[in-house]
N, C-alpha and C positions, 0 to 999 in steps of 0.2 A: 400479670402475665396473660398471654394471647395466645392462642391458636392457627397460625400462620395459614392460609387458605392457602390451598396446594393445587386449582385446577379450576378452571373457565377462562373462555375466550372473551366474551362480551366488555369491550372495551371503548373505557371515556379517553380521549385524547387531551393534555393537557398541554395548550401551547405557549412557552416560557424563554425569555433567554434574559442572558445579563444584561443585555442592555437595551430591553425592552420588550412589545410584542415582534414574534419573529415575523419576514416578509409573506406573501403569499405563496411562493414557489420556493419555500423552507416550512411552510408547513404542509402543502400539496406532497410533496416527498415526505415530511415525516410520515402522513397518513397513508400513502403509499409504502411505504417499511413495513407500518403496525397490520395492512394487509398482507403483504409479504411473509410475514409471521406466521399469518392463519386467523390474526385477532379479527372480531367483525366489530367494528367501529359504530357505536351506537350513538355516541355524542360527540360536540367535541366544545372546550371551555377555552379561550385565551386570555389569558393576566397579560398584560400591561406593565407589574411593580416591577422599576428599573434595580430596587437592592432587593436581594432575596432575604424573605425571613426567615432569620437564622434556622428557625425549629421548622416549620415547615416546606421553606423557602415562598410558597404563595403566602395572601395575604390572607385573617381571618374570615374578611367576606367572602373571598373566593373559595373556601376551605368549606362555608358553611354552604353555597353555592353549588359545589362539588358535591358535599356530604349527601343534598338534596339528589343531585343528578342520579348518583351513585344507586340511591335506594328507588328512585323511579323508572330505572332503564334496569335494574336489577343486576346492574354491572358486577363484573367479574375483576375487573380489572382497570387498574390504573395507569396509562403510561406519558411520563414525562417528556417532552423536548427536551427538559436542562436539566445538564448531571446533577444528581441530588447525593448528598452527602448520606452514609449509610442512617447518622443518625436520625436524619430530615424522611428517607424511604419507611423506616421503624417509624416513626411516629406519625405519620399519615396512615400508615397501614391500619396504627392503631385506632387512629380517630375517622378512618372509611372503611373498615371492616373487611377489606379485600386488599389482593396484592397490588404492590405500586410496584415501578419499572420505569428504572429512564434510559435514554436512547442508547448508552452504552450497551447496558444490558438488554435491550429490545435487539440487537445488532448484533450482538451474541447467540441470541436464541437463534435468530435466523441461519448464524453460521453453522450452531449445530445440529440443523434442518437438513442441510445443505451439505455437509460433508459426507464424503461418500469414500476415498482412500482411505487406509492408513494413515498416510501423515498428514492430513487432512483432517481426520477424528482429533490426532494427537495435537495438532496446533490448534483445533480450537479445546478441548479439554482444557490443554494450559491457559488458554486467554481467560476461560471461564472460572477459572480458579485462582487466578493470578485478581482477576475483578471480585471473585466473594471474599478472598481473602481479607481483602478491607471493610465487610461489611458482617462480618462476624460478631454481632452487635447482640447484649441482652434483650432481650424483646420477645421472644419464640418461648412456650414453653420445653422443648426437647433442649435448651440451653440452659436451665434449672440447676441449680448445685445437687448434685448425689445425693438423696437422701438417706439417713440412717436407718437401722433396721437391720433382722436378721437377714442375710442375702442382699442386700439393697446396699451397702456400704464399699461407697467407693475408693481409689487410691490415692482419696483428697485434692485432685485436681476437679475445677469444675468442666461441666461439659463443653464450655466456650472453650479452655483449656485442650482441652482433649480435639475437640474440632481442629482447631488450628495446629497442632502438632498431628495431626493427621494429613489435614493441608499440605505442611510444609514437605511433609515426607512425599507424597504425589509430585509433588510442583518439581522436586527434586528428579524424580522415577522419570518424569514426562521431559525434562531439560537433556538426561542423560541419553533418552528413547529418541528424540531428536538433533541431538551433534550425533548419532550416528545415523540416520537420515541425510541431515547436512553431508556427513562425510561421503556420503558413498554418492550425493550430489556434484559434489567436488571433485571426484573421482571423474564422475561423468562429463563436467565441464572440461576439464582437465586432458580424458582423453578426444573431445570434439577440439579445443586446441590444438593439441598436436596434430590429427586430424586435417588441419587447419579448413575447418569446417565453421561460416561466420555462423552468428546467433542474433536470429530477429526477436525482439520480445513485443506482445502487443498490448498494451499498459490502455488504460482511460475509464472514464466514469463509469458507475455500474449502469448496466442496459444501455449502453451507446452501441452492441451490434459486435462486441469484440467475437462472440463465440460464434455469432453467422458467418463473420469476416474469416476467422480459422474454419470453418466449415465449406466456406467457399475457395478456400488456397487449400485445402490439404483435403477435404472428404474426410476428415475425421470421426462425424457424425453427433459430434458433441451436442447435449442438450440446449437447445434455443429455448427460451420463453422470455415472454414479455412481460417481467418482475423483475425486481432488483435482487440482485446476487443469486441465479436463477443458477451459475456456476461456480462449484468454487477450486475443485479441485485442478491443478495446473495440467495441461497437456503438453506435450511437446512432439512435433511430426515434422521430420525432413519434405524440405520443398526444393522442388528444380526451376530456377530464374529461367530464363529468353533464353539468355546469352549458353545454358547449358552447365553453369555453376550450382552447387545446391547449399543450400542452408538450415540452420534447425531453427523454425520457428517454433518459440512458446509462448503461449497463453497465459495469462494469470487471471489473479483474484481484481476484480473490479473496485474501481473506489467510490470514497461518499463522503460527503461532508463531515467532520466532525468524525472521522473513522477512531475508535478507541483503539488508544495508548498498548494496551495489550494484546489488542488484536497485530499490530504493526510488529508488534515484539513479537509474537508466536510466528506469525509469516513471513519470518524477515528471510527465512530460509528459502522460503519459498520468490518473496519479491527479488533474492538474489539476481535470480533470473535476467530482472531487470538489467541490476547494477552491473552485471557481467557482460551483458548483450555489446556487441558490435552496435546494432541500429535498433532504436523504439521506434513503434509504429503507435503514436499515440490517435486514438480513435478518438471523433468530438461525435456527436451527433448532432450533424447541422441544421435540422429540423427545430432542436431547443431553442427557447429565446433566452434561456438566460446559460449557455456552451462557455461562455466568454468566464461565467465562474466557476464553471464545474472545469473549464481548462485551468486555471489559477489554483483550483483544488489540485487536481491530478499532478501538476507542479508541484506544489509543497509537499507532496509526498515524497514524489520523487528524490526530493532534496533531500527529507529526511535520511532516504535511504541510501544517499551519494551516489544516485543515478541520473542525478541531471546535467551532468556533462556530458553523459551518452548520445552520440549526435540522432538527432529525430525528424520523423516524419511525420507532418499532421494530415492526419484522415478523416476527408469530412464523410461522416456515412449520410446514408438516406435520403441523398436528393432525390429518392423517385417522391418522396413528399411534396417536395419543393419543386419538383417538374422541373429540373436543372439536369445539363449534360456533363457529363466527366471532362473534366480540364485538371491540369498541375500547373503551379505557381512556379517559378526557382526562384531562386537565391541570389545572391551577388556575386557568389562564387560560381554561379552556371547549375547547381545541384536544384532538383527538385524537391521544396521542399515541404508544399502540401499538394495534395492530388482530392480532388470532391469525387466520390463514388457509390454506389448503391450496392452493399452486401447481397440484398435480398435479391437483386433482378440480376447480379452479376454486373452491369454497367461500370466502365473504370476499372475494373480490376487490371485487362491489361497493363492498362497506365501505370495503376501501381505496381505491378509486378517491373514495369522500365523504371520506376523512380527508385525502387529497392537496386536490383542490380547496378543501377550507377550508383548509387551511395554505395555501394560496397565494393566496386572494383577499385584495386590497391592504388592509394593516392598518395604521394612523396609529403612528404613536410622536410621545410630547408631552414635551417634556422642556427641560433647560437645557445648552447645550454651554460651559463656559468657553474663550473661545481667547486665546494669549498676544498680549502688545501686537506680537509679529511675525506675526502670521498674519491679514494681514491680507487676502492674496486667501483665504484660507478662509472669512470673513466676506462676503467681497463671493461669493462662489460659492451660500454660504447664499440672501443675498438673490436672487440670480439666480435660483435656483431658487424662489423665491417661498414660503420657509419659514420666515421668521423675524415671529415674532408681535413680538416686544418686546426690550429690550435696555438692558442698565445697561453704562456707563464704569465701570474700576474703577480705583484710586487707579496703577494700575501699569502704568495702557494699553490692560489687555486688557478682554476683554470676556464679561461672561455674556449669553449669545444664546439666549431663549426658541425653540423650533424646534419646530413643527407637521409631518409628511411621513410619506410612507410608507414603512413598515419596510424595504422592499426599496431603496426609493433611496436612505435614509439609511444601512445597511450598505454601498452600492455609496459614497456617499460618504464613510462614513469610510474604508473599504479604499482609496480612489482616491487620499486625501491621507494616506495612512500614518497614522493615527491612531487610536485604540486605543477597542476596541467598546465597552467601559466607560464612556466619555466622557460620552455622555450621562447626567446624572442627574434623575430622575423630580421633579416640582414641578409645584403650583396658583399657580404664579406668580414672578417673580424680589423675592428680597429683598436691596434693596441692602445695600452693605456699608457701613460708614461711611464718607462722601465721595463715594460712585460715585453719578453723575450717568443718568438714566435719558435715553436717546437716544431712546426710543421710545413715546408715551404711547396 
């Protein structure tokens, strides 16, 4: 048994992934992170080994390599690139004398740096709890069986035992402390609905410029710095478009490669945001050279969280870098659908503020929905809202239902009745099929 060290920054970098040494600009960002933290990076080691060893995941030489670094930089601290298995972090610890950390948990610390709400504290608490809970591993002295003795004699559980039933009862507290958070979120959406008040949400890589860009539409005054996850809690402030319409834009939590499973799970309340919004405003920062992955990252999230159907806008920030003028690209559909601008000097914002109000003034969708011979309040819902042009019976019950409405009420209803955005298919008219009786002339 060991003594788990509980404190110092001084930190060797250990750069590792499955399937090989990571690129240069995956570990320029790692190193950036383990700043971010507050760590001061006093070395840094890259392995090479494509299979990780099991007990360590690096290899002996690099272990004995390490071991060396560890006691000449008088390092405090270990932190990994690639997630290491609790029992792989316990036994490096034991054989470097200091704590290990891989980027899961290095990306944890930082969020709970960084939180500053309420629900804010409590989504990361749970992330962080949700993550030790799998790493509840013998190794630590304070994890020792009870021992006997007058006063010393415990209730026969060992204290790994007792940690984890303590755990569980938290993780539980913190689930319950947050679906009422949620709720009273969903109150809020709910009443900006009706309202009929749209919702901008501004999504993208961490440090691409999201909190100058809400600082420059709203004056909110939110914290700017130039470090990763420099914000975390969400904002949300009414803004007034050109045209004289207003909307609620909200800010969220930035993303990053490899963002942990738990963290996604804790803020999913929060990335709501996203998934609910009328229009994303995905932020790239156009300055980057490698944008093109950190946009493919901030996708996969997205997806994760079924907001990638949400129709979007891409925002290139920062051309005062690139000594570039604000221009907007469109679409095939006539829509603008990136706009290149400068948060910091203001440049292009008007722009953007015309490409937001056309993406949201109300646009028809004309199409045929088929519903089956059981969806029949889905039919009656159609007509209720007074969008059903026309309509063929077909040999099997169901029904193809010509549908006139606008884009934003017809995504609120298919999302309402679970039914998949695809549904709609484009048509100058319904053509029966053979047998189907036209309901509607």
């Amino acid at each position: 048994m060991f003594e788990r060290p509980q404190s110092g920054e001084r930190a060797i970098l250990v750069h590792a992934g499955p399937g090989g040494v990571p690129d240069a600009s995956e570990r320029e960002e790692f190193a950036e992170l383990a700043r971010s933290a507050g760590a001061i990076v006093v070395d840094e080691i890259v392995s090479a080994r494509k299979r990780p060893d099991p007990r360590f995941y690096i290899g002996s030489g690099k272990l004995e390599d390490l071991r060396a670094r560890v006691a000449t930089h008088s390092a405090d601290l270990v932190i990994s690139s690639a997630a290491l298995k609790p029992s792989q972090e316990r036994n490096l610890e034991r054989e470097l004398k200091c704590r290990v950390l891989d980027r899961a948990g290095l990306i944890l610390d930082i969020f709970a740096q960084r939180a500053r709400s309420f629900e804010g504290k409590l989504q990361v608490e749970l992330a962080q709890l949700q993550h030790l809970s799998t790493r509840l591993v013998r190794g630590w002295t304070h994890l020792e069986r009870q021992k006997g003795g007058i006063g010393l004699r415990g209730p026969g559980e060992t204290q790994l035992e007792t940690d984890r039933r303590l755990l569980d009862h938290r993780i539980r507290l913190l689930h319950t402390r947050l679906e009422q958070v949620d709720s009273r979120r969903a109150m809020n959406r709910r009443n900006r609905e009706r309202a009929e008040i749209p919702t901008v949400a501004l999504v993208g890589y961490t440090n691409a410029g999201k909190s100058t860009l809400f600082n420059a539409l709203t004056e909110a005054g939110v914290l700017v710095k130039d470090q990763l996850f420099a914000t975390l809690d969400p904002t949300v402030r009414r803004l007034e478009l050109p045209d004289g319409n207003k909307v609620i834009i909200a800010d969220t939590v930035g993303f990053v490669r490899d963002l942990p499973h738990e963290l996604i799970a804790a803020f999913r309340s929060t990335l709501t945001e996203a998934r609910e919004a009328d229009l994303i405003l995905h932020l790239i920062d156009a300055s980057d050279e490698h944008r093109w992955q950190r946009v493919r990252q901030v996708n996969q999230v997205l997806k994760q969280l079924d907001a990638h159907r949400v129709p979007q806008i891409r925002v290139y920030n920062k051309i005062d870098k690139l000594e570039r003028k604000p221009k907007a690209a469109a679409s095939k559909r006539g829509f603008r659908r990136a706009v290149w601008i400068s948060a910091a000097t203001g440049d292009g914002i008007p722009v953007l503020l015309e490409a937001i109000s056309e993406r949201l003034r109300p646009q028809t969708r004309h199409g045929i929905i088929r519903l089956g011979h059981t969806q029949g309040r889905q039919r009656a819902k159609l007509f209720a809202l007074g969008a059903v042009l026309n309509e063929v019976q077909l040999e099997d019950g169901g029904w193809d239902v010509e549908i006139q409405m606008a884009d934003k009420d017809l995504r609120r209803f298919l999302k309402h009745e679970n039914l998949p955005a695809d549904l709609v298919r484009p048509t100058s008219g319904i053509d029966p099929e053979p047998g189907a009786v036209a309901a509607i002339k």
